[in-house]
C-alpha positions as CSV (number, residue, x, y, z in Angstrom):
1,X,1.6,-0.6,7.2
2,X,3.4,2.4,9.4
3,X,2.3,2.5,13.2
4,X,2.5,5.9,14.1
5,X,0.9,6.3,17.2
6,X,0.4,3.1,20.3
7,X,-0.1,4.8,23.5
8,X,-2.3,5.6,26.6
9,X,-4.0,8.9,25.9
10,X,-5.7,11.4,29.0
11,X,-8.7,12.7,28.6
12,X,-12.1,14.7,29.3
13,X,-15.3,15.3,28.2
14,X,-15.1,12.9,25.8
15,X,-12.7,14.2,23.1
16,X,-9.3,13.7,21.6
17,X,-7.6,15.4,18.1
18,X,-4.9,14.7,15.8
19,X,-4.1,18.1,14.8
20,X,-1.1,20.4,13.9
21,X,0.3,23.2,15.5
22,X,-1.9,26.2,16.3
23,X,-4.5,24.4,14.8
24,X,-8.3,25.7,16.3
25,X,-10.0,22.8,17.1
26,X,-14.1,24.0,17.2
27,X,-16.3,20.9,17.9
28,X,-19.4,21.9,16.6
29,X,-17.7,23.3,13.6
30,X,-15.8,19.5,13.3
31,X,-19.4,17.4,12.9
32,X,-21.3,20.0,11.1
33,X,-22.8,18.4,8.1
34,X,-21.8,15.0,8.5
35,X,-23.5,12.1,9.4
36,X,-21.3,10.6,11.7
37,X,-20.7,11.7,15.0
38,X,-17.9,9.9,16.4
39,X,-14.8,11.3,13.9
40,X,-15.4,14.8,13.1
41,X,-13.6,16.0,10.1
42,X,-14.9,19.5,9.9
43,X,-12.0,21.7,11.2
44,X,-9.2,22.8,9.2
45,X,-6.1,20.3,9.9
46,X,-7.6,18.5,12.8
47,X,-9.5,15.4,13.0
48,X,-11.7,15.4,16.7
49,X,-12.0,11.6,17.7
50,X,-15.3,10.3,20.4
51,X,-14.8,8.2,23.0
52,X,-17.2,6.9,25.7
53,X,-14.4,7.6,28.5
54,X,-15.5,11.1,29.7
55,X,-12.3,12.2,31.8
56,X,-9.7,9.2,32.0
57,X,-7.2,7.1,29.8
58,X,-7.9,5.3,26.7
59,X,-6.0,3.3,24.5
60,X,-5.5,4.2,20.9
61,X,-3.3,3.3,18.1
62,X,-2.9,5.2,14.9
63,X,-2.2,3.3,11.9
64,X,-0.8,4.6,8.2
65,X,-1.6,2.1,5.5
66,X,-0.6,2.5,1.6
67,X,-4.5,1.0,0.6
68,X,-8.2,0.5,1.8
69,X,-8.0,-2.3,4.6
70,X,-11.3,-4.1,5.0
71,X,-12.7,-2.9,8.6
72,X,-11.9,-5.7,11.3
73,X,-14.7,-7.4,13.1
74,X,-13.2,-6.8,16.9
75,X,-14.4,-3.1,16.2
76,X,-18.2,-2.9,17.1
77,X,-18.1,0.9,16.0
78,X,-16.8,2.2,12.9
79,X,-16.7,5.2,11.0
80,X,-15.0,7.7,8.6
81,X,-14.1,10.6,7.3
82,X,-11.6,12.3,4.5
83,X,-9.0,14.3,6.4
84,X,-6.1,16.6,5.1
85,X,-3.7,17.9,7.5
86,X,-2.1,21.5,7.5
87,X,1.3,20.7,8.2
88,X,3.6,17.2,8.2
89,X,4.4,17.7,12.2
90,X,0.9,16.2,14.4
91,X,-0.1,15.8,17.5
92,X,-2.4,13.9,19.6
93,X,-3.4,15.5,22.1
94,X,-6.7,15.2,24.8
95,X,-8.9,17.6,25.5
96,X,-8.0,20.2,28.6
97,X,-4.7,17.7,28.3
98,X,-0.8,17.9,27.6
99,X,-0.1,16.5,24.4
100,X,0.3,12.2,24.3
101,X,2.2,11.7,20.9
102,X,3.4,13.6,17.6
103,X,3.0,11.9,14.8
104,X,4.4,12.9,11.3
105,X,1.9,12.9,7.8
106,X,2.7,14.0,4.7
107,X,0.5,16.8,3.8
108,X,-2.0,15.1,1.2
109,X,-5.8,14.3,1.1
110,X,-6.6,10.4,3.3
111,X,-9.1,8.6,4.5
112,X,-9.9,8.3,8.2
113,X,-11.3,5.1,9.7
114,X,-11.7,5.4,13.4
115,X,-12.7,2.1,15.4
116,X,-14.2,2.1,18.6
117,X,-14.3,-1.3,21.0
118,X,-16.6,-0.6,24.7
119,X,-17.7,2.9,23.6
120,X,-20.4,3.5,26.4
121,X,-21.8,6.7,27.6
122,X,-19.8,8.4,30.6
123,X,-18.0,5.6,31.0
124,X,-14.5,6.0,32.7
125,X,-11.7,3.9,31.8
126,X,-11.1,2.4,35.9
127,X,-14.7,0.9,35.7
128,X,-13.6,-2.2,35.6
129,X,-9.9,-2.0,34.8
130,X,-10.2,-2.1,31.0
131,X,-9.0,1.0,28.7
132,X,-11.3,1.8,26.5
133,X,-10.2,0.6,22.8
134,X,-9.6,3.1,19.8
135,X,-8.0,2.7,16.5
136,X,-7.2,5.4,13.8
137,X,-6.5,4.1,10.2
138,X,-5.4,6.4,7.6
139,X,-4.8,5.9,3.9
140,X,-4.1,8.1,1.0
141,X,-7.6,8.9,-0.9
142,X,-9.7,11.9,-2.9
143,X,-12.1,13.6,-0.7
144,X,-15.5,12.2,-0.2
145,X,-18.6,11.7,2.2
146,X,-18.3,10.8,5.5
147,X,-19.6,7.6,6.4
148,X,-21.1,5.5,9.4
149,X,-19.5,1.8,8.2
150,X,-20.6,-0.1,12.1
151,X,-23.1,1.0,14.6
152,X,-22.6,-2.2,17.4
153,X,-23.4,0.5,20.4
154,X,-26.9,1.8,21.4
155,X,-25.1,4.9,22.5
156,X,-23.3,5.1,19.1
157,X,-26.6,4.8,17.1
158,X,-28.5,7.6,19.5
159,X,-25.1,9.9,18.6
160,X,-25.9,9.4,14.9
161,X,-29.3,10.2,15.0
162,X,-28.7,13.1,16.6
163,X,-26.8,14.6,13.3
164,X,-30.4,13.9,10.8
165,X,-32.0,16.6,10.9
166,X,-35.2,14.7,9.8
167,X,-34.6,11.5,12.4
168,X,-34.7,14.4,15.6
169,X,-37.9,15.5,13.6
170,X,-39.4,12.4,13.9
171,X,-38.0,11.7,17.4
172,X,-39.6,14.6,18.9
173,X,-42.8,13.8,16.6
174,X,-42.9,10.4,18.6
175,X,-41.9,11.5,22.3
176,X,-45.1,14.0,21.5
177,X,-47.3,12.1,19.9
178,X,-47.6,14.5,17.1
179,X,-48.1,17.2,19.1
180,X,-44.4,18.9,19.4
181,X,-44.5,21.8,21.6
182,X,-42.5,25.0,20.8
183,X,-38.6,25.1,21.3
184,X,-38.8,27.7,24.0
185,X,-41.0,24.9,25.9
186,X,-39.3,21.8,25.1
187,X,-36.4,23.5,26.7
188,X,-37.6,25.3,29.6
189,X,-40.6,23.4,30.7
190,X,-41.0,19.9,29.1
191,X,-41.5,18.5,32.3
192,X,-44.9,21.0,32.9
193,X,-45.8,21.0,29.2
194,X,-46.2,16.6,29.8
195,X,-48.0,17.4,33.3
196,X,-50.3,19.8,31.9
197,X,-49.8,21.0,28.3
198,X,-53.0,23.4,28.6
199,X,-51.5,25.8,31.2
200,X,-48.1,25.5,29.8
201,X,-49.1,26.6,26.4
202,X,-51.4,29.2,27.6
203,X,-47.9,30.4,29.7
204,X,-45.6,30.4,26.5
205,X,-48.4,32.4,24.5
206,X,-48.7,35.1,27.6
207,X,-46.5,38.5,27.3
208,X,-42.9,38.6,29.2
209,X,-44.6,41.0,32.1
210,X,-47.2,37.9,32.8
211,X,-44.8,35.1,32.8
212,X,-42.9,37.7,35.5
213,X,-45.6,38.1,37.6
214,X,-46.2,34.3,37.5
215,X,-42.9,33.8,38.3
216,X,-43.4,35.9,41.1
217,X,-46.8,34.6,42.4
218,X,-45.0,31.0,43.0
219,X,-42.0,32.2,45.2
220,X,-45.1,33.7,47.4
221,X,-46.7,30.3,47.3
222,X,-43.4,28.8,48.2
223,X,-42.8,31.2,50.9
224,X,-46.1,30.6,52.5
225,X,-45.8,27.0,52.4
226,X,-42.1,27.2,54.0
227,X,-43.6,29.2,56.6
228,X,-41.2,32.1,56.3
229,X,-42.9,35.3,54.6
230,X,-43.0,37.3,57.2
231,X,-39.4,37.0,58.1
232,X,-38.1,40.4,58.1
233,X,-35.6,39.8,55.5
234,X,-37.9,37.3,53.7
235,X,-40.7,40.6,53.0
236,X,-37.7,43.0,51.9
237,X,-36.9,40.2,49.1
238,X,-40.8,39.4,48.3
239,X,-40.7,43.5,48.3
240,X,-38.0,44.2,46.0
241,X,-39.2,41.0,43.9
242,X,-43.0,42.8,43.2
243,X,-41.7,46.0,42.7
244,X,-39.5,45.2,40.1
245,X,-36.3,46.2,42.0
246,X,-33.1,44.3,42.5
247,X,-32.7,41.9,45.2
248,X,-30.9,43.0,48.1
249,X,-27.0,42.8,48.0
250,X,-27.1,40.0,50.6
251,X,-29.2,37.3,49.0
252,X,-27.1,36.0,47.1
253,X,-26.3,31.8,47.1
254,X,-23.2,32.0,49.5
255,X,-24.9,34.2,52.4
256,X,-28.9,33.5,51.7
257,X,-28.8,29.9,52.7
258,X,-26.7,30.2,55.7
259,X,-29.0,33.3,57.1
260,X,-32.4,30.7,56.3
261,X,-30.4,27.9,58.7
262,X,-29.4,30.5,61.3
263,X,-32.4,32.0,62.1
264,X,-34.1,30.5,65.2
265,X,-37.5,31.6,63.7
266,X,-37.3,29.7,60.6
267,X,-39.4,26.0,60.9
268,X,-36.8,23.5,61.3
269,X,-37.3,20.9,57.9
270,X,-33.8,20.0,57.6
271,X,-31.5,20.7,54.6
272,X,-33.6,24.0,54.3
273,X,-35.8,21.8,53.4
274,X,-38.9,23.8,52.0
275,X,-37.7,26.5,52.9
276,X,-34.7,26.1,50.7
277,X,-36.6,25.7,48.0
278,X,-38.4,28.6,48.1
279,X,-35.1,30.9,48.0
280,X,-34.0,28.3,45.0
281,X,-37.7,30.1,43.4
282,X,-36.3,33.0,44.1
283,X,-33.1,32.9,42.4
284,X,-34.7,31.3,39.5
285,X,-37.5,33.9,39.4
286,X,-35.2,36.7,38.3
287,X,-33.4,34.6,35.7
288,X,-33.3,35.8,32.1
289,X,-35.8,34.7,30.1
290,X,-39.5,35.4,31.7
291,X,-41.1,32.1,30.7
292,X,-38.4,30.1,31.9
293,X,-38.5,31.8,35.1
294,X,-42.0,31.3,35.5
295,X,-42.4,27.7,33.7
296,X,-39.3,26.3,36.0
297,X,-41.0,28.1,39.4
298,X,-44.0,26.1,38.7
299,X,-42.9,22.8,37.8
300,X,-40.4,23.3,41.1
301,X,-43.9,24.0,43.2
302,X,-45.6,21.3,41.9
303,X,-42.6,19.2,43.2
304,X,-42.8,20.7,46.2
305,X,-45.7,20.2,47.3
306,X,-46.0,16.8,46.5
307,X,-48.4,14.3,44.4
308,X,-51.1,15.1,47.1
309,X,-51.5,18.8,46.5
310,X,-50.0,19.4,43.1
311,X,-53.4,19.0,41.4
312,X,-54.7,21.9,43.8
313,X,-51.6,24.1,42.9
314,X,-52.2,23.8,38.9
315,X,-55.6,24.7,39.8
316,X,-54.5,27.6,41.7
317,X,-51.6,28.7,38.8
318,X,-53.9,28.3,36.2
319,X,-56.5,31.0,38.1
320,X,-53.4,33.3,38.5
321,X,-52.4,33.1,35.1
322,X,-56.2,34.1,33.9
323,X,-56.4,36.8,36.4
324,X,-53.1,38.0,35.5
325,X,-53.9,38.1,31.8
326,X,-57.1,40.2,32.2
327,X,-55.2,42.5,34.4
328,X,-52.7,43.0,32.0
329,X,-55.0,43.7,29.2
330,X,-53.9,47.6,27.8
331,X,-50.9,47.0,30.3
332,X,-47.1,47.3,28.8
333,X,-46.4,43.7,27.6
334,X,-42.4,44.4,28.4
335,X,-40.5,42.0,30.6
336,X,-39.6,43.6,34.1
337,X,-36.8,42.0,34.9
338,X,-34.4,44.6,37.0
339,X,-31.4,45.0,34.6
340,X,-28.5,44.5,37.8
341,X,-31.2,41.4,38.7
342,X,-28.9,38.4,40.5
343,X,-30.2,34.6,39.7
344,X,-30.1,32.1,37.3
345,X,-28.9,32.6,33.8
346,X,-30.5,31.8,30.2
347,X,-30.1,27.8,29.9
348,X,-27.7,27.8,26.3
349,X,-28.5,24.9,23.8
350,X,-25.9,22.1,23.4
351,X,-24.3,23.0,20.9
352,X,-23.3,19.7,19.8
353,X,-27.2,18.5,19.6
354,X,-28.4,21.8,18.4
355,X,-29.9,21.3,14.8
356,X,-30.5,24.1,12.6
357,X,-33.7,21.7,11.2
358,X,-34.8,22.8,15.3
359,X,-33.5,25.9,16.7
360,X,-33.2,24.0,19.7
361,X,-32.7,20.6,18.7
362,X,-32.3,17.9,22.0
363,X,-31.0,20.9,23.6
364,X,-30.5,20.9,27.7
365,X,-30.4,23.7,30.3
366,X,-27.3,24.5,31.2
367,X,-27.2,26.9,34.0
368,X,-25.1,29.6,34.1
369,X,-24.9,32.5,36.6
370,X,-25.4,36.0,35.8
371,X,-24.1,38.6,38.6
372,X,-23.9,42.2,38.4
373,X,-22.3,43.7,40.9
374,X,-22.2,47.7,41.8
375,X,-19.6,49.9,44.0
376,X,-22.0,49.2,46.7
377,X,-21.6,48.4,50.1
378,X,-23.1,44.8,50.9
379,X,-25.8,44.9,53.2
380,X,-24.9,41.8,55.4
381,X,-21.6,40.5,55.4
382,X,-20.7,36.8,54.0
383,X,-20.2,34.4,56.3
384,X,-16.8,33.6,57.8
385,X,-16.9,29.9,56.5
386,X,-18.7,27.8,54.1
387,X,-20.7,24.8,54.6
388,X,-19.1,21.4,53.8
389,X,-19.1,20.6,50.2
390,X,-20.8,17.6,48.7
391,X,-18.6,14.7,47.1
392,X,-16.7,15.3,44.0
393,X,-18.3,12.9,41.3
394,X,-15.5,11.4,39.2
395,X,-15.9,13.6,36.1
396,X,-14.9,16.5,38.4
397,X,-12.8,15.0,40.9
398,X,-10.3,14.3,37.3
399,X,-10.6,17.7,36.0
400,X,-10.0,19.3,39.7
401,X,-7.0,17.0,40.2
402,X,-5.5,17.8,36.8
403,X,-5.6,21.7,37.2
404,X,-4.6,21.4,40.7
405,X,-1.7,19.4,39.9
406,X,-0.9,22.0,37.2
407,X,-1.4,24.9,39.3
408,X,0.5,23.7,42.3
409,X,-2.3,24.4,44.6
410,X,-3.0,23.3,47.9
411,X,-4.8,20.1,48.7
412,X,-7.6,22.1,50.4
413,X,-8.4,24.0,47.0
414,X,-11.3,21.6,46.4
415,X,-13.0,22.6,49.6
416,X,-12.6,26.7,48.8
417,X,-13.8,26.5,45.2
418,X,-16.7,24.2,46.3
419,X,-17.6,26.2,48.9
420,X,-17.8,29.1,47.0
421,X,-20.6,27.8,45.2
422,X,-22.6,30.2,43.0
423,X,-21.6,33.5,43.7
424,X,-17.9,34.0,44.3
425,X,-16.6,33.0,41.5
426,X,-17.6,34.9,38.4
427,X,-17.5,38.3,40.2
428,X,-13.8,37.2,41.9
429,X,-12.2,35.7,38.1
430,X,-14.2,39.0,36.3
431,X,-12.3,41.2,38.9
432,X,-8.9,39.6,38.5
433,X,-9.4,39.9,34.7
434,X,-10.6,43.5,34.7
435,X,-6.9,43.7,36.6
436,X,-4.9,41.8,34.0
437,X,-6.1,44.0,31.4
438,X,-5.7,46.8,33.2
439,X,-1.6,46.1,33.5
440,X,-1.4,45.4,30.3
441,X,-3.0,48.6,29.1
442,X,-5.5,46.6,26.4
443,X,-8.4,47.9,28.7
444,X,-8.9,50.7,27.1
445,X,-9.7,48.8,23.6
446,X,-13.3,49.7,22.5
447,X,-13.7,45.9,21.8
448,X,-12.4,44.5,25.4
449,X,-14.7,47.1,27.0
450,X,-17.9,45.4,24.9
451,X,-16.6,42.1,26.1
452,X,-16.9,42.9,29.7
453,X,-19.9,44.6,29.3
454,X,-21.3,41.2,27.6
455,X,-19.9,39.3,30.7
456,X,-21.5,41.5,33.3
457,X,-25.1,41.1,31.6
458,X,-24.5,37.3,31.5
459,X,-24.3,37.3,27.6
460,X,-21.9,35.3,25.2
461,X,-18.8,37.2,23.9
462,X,-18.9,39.3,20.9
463,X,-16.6,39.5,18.2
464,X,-13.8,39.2,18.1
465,X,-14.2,36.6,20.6
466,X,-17.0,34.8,19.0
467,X,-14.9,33.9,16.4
468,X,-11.8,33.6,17.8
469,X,-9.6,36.0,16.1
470,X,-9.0,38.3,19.4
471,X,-5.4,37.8,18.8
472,X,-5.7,39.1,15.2
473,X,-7.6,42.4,16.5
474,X,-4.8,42.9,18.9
475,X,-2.3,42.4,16.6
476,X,-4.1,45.5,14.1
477,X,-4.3,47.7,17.4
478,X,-2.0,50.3,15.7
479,X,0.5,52.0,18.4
480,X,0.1,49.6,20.8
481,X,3.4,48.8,23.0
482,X,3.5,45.5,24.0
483,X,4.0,44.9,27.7
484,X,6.2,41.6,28.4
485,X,6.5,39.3,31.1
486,X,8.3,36.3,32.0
487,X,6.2,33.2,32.2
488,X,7.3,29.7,33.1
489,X,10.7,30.9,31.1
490,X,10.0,32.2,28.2
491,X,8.8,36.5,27.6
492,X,5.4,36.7,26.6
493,X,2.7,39.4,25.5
494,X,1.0,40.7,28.4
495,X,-2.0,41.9,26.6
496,X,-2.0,38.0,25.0
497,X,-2.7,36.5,28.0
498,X,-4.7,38.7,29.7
499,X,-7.6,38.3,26.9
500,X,-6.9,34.7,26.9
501,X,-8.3,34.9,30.2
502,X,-11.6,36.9,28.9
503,X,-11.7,34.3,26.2
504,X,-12.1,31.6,28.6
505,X,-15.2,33.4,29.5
506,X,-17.6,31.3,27.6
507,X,-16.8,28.1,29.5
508,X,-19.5,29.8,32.4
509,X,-22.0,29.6,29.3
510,X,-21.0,26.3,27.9
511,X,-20.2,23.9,30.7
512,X,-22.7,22.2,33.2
513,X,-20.4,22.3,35.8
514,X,-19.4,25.9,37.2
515,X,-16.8,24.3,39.1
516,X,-15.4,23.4,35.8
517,X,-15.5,26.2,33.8
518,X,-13.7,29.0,36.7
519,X,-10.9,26.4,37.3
520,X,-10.1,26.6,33.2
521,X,-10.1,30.7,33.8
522,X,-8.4,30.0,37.7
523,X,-6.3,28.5,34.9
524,X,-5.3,31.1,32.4
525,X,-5.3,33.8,35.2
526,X,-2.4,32.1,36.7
527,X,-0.4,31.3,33.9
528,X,-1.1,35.2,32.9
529,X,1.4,36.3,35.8
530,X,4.9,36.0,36.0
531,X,6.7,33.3,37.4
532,X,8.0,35.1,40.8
533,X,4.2,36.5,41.6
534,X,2.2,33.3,40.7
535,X,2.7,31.4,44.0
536,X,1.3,35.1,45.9
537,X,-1.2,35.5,42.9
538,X,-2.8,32.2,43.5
539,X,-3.2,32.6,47.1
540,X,-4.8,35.6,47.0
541,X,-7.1,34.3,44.5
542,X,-8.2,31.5,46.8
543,X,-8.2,33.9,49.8
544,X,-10.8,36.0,48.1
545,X,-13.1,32.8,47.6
546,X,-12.9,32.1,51.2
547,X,-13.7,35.8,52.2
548,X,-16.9,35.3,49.5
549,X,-15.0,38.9,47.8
């Protein structure tokens, strides 16, 4: 028996590889198929390890035997996989983390075995001082199966289910009583569709332009509630909302909320309190998809109002919706969302628990924000400062300190991308890329424009993003100059990293956390610069966030 690997290992959201140099390491691609879902084996080369520790240190050894050891008891959890790696030279590295080890393999076919000891759900390796455990045994063997040997975690068995397609079948069979709703409304309104099924399948079945209007009728409601629908500014949004137009330039998250607190004639609740809410409707009433925009505005009126009233306020949404049906009898069935509209994003699957037995599978919103912006002049200017942002929780608080550590930043940069909140971000990184790509003269590229244009609409990338081979396409670009540039030492590609930056773009769709995903492309716009302008580059970055650019 060879120890390879005994070490501490950093990581986040749960993930850590063994995997070779310029190996792509695609998560959903790694446990598609199998029926495990702690050791994915599906992805080329690299072997993507679990762990309950979302963002933190674990402990994990990595083991080369010459023969099948029997598993140990100390390991609750235990599974495996067959693995081949693409090249002797290995590394183990965690995810968004500098590599922890390098291990060498002969290239041949082996068995995986990875053990697991206090595997727990979001758990972080200082909750009680304890690293999480993790073991990696390897062993030369033919291909076969992969297999789940130990479940001794709940958390473990919930992650397995989630891979048969026929157990999340009869899951949601059983949370429904045998009365699954569509995927659209297990998604976007499960919390409505288990309050009052009726209306919320009679709001799935109705055409985009309904679901609209309904949307639409609720931020009304809310606005009457909150007491502020005749505030001037209040009746040019409620205006430009049932006339299908964009919202005005100003309302947008960083200004809207700061002009509802500052005006004297707004009722004083506290927090913007209802009134809050109702601009929240607002935002969310221009999202993407119709019935999500008018299933979510509901369910957040219901809440609203409170236990007392939300029977009257079903009453009163399921009148609209009739009346709104018979009016649109003959009527174009179209959505009428504005196409430079400003709110909340599609929610995207997860595409780890997306199934292709459910189009949806256990999916979860995860909001993203779509911003268009034009060569307009704003209408109101942002405010000079931002409110105080809430506490970091420790997820974020580990990724923030990580990139700030690698960036160099200052110690207030937590404050200025917080307080930035919705807006700033995506229209200040999209700028700064637009810039990169300009300087190194791959703007042009038919592709690069579609990709932008994908951004601006809120969409995913296209090809040749979607698949990853950018740097291929740029490599076939016949005639094209390269543009060098000197970064952290070494000459690099201009045009290389200034689409790495536009292929960080899908972190906005993909990761809960917005903070999260614009610090990954704060990340590769920095490191897209040369070494002597990076310190100014950076600044003006975070300059721009504070201006609300």
């Amino acid at each position: 028996m060879s120890v390879l690997f005994d070490g501490e290992v950093w990581l986040s959201y749960s993930q850590m590889y063994l995997t070779g140099l310029d190996v792509e390491t695609d998560h959903t691609e790694a446990f598609r198929g199998q029926s495990n879902a702690l050791l994915g084996a599906g992805s080329p080369g690299a072997l993507t390890m679990m762990t309950g520790t979302h963002t933190g240190t674990i402990a994990l050894r990595v083991v080369l035997t010459e023969t099948e050891p029997p598993p140990a008891e100390e390991w609750p959890d235990v599974v495996e996989a067959s693995y081949r790696p693409t090249a002797p030279e290995l590394f183990i590295v965690g995810c968004t983390a500098d590599t922890a080890g390098e291990v060498r393999l002969p290239v041949r076919d082996y068995r995986a075995r990875y053990c697991l000891a206090r595997y727990r759900p979001e758990g972080t390796s200082t909750d009680d001082g304890e690293l999480e455990r993790c073991e990696l045994i390897l062993w030369p063997a033919a291909p076969a199966p992969d297999v789940v040997v130990r479940v001794g975690s709940d958390h473990a068995r919930w992650a397995h289910r989630q891979l048969d397609p026929a157990a999340v079948q009869e899951d949601l069979q059983s949370a429904w009583n045998g009365d699954v709703p569509s995927a659209r409304v297990r998604l976007y309104a499960e919390d409505l569709a288990r309050t009052d099924r009726a209306l919320t399948d009679a709001l799935d079945a109705a055409p985009a332009a309904v679901q609209r209007s309904l949307a639409y009728w609720s931020v009304d409601v809310a606005c009457r509630e909150a007491g502020i629908e005749g505030l001037d500014w209040m009746r040019e949004t409620l205006r430009a909302l049932h006339t299908d137009q964009p919202l005005p330039r100003w309302f947008r998250p960083d200004v809207v909320y700061d002009r509802l607190s500052a005006d004297p004639r707004c009722p004083a609740t506290g927090d913007g309190g209802s009134g809050g809410q109702a601009l929240f409707l607002v935002l969310q009433a221009v999202g993407h998809d119709a019935f999500g925009a008018a299933a979510g505005n509901v369910s957040h009126l219901l809440w609203n109002v409170g236990e007392d009233r939300a029977a009257q306020v079903k009453d009163l949404a399921r009148a609209e919706l009739r009346r709104l049906l018979l009016e649109a009898e003959g009527q174009d069935p179209s959505d009428r969302r504005p196409q430079d509209a400003c709110g909340y994003a599609d929610p995207d699957p997860d595409p780890y628990l997306g199934h292709e037995a459910d189009e949806l599978g256990a999916a979860h919103a995860l909001h993203t924000v779509d911003v268009i912006v034009s060569d307009e002049a704003w209408d109101a200017p942002p405010p000079e400062r931002f409110a105080p942002p809430p506490p970091l929780g420790p997820r974020e608080r580990g990724f923030v300190d990580q990139v700030q550590a690698l960036l160099g930043l200052d110690a207030d940069v937590v404050q200025v991308v917080q307080g930035a909140q919705l807006y700033p971000f995506p229209v200040v990184l999209l700028e700064r890329a637009r810039e990169l790509c300009a300087g190194a003269g791959v703007d042009g590229l038919p592709w690069v424009q579609a990709s932008f244009e994908a951004v601006e609409r809120g969409q995913g990338l296209p090809e040749p993003f979607s698949s990853r081979s950018w740097e291929q396409a740029l490599a076939g670009e016949a005639g094209r100059e390269p543009r060098w540039v000197l970064v952290e030492g070494e000459r690099h590609d201009r045009g290389v990293l200034a689409l790495e930056v536009l292929a960080r773009w899908s972190a906005f769709r993909a990761w809960s956390s917005l903070l999260e995903a614009a610090l990954t492309v704060l990340h590769a716009l920095v490191f897209a610069v040369s070494d002597t302008d990076r310190a100014g580059y950076v600044q003006a970055i975070l300059d721009d966030l504070r201006r609300g650019r």
